[in-house]
C-alpha positions as a LaTeX table, in Angstrom:
\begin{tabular}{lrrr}
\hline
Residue & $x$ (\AA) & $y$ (\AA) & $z$ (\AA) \\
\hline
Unk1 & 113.09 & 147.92 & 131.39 \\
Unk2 & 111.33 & 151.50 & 130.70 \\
Unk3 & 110.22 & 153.33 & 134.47 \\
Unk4 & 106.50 & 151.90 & 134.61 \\
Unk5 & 107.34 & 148.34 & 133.67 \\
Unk6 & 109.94 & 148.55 & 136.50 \\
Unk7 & 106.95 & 149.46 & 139.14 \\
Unk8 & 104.62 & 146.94 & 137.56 \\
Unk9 & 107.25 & 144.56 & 138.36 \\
Unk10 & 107.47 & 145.81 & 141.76 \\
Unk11 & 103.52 & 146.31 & 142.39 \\
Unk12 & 103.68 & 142.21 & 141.06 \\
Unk13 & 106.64 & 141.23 & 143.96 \\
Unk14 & 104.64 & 143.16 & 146.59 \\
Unk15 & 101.04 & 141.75 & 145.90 \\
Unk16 & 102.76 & 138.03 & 145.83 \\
Unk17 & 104.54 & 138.97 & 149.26 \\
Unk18 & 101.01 & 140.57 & 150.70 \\
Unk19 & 99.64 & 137.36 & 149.62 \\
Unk20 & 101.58 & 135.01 & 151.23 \\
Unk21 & 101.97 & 137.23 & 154.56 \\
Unk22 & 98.05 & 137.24 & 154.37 \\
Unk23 & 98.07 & 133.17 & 154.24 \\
Unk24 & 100.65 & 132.96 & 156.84 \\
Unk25 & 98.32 & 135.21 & 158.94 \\
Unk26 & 95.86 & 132.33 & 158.32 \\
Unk27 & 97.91 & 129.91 & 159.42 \\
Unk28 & 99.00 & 132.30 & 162.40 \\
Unk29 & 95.99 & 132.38 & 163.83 \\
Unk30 & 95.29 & 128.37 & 164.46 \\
Unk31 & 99.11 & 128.21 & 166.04 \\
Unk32 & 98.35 & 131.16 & 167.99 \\
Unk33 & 97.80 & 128.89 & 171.15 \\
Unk34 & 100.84 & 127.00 & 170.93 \\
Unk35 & 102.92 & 129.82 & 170.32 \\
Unk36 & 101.50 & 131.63 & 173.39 \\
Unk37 & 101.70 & 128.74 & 174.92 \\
Unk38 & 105.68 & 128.44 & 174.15 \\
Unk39 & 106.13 & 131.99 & 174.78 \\
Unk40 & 104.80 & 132.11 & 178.45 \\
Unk41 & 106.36 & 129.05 & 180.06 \\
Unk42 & 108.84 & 130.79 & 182.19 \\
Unk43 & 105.85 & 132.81 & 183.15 \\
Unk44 & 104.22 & 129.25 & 184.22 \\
Unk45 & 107.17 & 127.88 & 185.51 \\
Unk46 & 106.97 & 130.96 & 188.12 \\
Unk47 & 103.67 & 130.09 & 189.18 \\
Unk48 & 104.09 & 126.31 & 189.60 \\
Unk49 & 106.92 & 127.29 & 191.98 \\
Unk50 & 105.10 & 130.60 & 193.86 \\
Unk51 & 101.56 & 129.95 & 193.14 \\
Unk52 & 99.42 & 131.60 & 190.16 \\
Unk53 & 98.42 & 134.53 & 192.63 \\
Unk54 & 102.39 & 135.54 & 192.55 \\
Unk55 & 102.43 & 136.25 & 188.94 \\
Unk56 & 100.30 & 136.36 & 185.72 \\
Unk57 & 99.49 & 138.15 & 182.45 \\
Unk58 & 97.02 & 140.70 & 182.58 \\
Unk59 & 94.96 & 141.70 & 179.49 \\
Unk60 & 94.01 & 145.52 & 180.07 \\
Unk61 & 90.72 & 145.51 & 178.49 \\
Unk62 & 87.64 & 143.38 & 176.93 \\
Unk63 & 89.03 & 144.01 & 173.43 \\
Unk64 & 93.18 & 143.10 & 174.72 \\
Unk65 & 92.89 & 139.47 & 173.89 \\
Unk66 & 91.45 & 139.60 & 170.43 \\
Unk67 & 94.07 & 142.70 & 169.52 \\
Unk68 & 96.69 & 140.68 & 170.92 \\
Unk69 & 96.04 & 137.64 & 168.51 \\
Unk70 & 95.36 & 139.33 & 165.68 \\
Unk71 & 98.99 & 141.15 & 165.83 \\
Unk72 & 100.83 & 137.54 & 166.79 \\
Unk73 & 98.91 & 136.41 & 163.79 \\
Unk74 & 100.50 & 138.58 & 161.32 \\
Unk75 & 104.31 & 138.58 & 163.17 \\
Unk76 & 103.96 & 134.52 & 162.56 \\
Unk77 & 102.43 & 135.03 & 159.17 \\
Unk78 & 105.67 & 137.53 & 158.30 \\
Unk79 & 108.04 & 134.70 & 159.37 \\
Unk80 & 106.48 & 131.50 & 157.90 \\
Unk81 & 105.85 & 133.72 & 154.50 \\
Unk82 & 109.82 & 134.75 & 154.85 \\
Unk83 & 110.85 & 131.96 & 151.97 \\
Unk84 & 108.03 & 133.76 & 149.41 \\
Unk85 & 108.68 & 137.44 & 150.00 \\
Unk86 & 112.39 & 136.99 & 150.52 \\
Unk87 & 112.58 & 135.47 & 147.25 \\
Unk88 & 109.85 & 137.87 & 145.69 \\
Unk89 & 113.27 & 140.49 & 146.39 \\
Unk90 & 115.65 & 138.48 & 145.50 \\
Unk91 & 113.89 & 138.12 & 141.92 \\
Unk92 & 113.21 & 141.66 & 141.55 \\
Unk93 & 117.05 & 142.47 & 142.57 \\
Unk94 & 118.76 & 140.16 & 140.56 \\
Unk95 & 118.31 & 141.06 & 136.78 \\
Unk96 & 120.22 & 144.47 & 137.97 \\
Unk97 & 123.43 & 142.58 & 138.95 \\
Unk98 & 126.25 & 141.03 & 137.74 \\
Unk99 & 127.10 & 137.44 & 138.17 \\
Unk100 & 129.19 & 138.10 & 140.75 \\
Unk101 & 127.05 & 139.92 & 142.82 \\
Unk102 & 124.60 & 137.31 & 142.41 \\
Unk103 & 126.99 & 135.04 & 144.24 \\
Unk104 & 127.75 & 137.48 & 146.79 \\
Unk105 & 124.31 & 138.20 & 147.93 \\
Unk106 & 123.37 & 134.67 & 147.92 \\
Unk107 & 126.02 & 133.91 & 150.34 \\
Unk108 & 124.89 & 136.95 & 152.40 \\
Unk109 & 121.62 & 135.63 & 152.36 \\
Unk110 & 122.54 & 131.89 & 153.14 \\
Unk111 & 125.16 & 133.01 & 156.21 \\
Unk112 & 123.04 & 135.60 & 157.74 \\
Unk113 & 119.56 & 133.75 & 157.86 \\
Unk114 & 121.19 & 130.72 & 159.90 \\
Unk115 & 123.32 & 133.63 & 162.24 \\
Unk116 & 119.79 & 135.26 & 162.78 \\
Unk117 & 118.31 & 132.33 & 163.89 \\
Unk118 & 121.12 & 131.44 & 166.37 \\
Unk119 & 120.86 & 135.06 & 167.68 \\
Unk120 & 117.29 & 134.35 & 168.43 \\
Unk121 & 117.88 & 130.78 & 169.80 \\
Unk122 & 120.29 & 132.29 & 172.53 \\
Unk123 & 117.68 & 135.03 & 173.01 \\
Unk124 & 115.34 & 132.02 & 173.91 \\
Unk125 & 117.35 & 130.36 & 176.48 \\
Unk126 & 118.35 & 133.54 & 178.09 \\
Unk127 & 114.58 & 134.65 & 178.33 \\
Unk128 & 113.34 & 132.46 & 181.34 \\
Unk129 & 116.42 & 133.55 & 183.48 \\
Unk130 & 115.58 & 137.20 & 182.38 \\
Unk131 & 111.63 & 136.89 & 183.62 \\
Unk132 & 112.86 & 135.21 & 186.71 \\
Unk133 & 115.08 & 137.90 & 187.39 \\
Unk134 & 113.43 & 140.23 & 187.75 \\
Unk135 & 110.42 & 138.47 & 189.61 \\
Unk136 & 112.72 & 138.25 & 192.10 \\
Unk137 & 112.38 & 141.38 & 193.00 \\
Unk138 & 108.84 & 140.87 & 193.67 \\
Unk139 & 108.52 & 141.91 & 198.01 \\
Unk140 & 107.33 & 138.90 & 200.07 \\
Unk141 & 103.11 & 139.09 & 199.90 \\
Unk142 & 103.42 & 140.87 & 196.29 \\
Unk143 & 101.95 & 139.90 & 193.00 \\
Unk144 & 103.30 & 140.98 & 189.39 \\
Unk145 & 100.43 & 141.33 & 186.86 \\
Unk146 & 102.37 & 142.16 & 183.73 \\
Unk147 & 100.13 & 143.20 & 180.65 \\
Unk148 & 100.00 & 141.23 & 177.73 \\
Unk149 & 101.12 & 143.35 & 175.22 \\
Unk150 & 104.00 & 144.75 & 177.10 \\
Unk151 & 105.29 & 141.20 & 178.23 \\
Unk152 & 105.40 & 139.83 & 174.34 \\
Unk153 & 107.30 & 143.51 & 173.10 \\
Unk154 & 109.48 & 142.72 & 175.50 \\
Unk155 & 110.26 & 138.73 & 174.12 \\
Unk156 & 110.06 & 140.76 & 170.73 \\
Unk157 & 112.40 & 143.00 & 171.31 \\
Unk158 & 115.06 & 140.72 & 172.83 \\
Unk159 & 114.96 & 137.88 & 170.40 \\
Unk160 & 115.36 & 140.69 & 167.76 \\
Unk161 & 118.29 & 142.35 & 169.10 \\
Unk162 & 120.24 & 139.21 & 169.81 \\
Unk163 & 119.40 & 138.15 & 166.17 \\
Unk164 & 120.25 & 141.12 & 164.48 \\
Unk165 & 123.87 & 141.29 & 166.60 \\
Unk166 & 124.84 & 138.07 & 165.08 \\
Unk167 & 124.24 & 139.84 & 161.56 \\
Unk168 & 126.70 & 142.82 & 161.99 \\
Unk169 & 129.75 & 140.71 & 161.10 \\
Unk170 & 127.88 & 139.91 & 157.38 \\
Unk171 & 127.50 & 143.20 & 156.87 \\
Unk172 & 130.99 & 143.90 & 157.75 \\
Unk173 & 132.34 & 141.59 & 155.31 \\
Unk174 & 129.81 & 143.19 & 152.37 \\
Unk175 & 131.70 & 146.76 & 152.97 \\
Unk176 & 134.63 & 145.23 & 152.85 \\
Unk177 & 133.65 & 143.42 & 149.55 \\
Unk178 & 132.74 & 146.74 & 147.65 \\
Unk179 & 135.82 & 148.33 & 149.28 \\
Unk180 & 133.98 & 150.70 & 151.81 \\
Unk181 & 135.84 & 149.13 & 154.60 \\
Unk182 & 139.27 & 147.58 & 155.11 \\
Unk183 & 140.41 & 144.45 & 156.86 \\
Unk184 & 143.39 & 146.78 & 158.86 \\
Unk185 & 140.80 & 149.42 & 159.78 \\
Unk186 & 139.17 & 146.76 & 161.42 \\
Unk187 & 141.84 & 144.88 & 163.18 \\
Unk188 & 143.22 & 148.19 & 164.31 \\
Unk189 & 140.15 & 148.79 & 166.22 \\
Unk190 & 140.06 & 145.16 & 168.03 \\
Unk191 & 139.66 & 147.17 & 171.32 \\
Unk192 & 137.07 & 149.10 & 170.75 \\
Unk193 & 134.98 & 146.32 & 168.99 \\
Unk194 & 135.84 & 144.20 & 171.54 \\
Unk195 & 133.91 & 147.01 & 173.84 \\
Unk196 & 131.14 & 147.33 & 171.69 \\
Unk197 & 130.42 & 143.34 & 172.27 \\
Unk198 & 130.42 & 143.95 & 175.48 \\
Unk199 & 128.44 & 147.16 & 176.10 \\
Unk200 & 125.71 & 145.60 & 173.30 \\
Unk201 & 125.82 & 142.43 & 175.67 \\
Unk202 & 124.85 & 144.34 & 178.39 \\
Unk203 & 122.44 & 146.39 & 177.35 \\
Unk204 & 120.51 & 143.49 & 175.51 \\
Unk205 & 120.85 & 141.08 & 178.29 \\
Unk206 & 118.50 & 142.26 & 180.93 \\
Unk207 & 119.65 & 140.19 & 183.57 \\
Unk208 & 122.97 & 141.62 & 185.60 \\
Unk209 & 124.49 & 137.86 & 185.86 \\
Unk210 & 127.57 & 137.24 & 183.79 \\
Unk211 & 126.77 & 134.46 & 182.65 \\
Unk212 & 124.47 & 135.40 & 179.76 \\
Unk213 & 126.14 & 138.89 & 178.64 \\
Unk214 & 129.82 & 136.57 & 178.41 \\
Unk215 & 128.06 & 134.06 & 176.70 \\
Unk216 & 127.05 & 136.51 & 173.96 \\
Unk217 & 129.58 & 138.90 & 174.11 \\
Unk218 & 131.85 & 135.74 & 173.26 \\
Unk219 & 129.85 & 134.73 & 170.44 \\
Unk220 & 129.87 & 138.41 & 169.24 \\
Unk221 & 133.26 & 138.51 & 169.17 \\
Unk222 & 134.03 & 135.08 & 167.71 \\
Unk223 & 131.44 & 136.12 & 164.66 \\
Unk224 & 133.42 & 139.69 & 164.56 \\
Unk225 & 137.19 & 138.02 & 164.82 \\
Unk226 & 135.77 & 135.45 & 161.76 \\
Unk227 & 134.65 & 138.26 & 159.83 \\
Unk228 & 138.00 & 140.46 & 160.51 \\
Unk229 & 139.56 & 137.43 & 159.08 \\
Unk230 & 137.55 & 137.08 & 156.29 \\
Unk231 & 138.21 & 141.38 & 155.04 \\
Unk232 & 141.82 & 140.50 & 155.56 \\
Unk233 & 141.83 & 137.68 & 153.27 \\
Unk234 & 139.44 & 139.78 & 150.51 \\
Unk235 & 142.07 & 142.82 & 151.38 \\
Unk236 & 145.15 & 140.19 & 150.72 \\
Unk237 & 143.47 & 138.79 & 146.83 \\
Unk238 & 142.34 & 142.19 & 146.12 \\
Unk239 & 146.12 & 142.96 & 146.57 \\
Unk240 & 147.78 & 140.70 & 144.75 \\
Unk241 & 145.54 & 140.94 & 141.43 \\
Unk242 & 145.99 & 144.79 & 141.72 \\
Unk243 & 150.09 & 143.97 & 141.76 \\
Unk244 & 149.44 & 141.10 & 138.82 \\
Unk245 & 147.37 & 144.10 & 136.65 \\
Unk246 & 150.17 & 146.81 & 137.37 \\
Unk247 & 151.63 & 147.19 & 134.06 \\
Unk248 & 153.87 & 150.35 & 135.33 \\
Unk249 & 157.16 & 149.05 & 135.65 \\
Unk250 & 157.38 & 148.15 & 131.92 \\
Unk251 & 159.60 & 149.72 & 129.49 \\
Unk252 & 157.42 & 152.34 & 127.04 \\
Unk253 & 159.03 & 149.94 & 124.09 \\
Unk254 & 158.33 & 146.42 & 126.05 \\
Unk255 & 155.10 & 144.14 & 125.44 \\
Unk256 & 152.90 & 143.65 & 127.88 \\
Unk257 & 152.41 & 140.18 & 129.34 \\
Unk258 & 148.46 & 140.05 & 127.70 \\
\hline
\end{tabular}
């Protein structure tokens, strides 16, 4: 296609994708109570033990509480609209590849949505013992009054980052299909990837217990070891048919095998 009919196509994807964020919105804002509702149970689990004056969330200002559901509208309207706009890319992406890419970044897709989630499922359990934590360090006759919109960035923020580690490995194996990264390079690095679990886990994990930060830092490097294994098995085919194509120990006056 010419320049403009390629950003026609595009202005078509992205209206379709607006679209369906905008009815997800919709939908966002009549689940808006249950999702709060889901969010701040370790909150309310605090107070049925200590009492409601020991902890609580505090909206700043008059104007907090509408703000608040309008932006939780639209971050649930993003994710139930996922299926539409991820597809809107897919189908402006795929006419430029081969049918082997095709494959390729249909497998990425169907691997890393089902990794994301499980990042953000782990995230989940380990939020409650995070919040209770730290309200632990609440001195006897205190209250903690956290604000609204800093208590739900900070649920954000951790069931994105344990999501997105438990995508790193796909995109490990995708250099290593288009030969940007090898299978040995990785495996000589075990250490140091075995490190960066670690040091990830403990930075995303705000609780200092070991229990949490092992249990992802395992299933970090159980996702990484899988995905060394994988490079190292794309490394060993791309091997072999580079030894079946090599022609170069043929006489100049012998026939070739094709």
């Amino acid at each position: 296609m010419a320049l403009r009919e390629h950003l026609l196509e595009l202005r078509k994807r992205v209206v379709r994708s607006a679209l369906a964020v905008v009815v997800g919105s919709v939908a966002g804002w009549f689940l808006y109570d249950r999702v709060v509702k889901e969010i701040t149970r370790p909150i309310h689990e605090i107070q049925l033990r200590r009492g409601p004056q020991f902890i609580s969330i505090n909206f700043a200002d008059v104007a907090s509480p509408f703000n608040l559901r309008i932006q939780l509208s639209i971050l649930i309207g993003v994710v139930l609209a996922s299926p539409v706009w991820l597809y809107q890319l897919w189908a402006f992406v795929t006419p430029g590849l081969t049918r082997k890419e095709r494959r390729y970044s249909f497998g990425f897709v169907a691997v890393s949505l089902p990794l994301f989630l499980g990042g953000a499922a782990l995230a989940w359990w380990a939020l409650p013992k995070a919040i209770e934590f730290f309200n632990d360090f609440v001195p006897e006759g205190g209250s903690n009054y956290i604000s609204a919109n800093t208590y739900f960035s900070f649920v954000t923020r951790i069931v994105l980052a344990f999501g997105i580690a438990f995508v790193i490995p796909v995109l490990l194996v995708a250099l290593n299909l288009v030969g940007l990264l090898s299978g040995q390079a990785l495996l000589r690095q075990w250490r140091i990837t075995v490190f960066a679990c670690f040091l990830f886990a403990a930075v995303a994990t705000p609780t200092p217990e070991a229990t949490t930060m092992c249990i992802l830092a395992g299933a970090m490097c159980l996702l990484f070891g899988a995905a060394i294994g994988i490079c190292l098995l794309v490394d060993r085919r791309r091997a072999r048919r580079a030894g079946e194509d090599d022609l170069s120990h043929l006489a100049d006056d012998e026939a070739s095998p094709l």
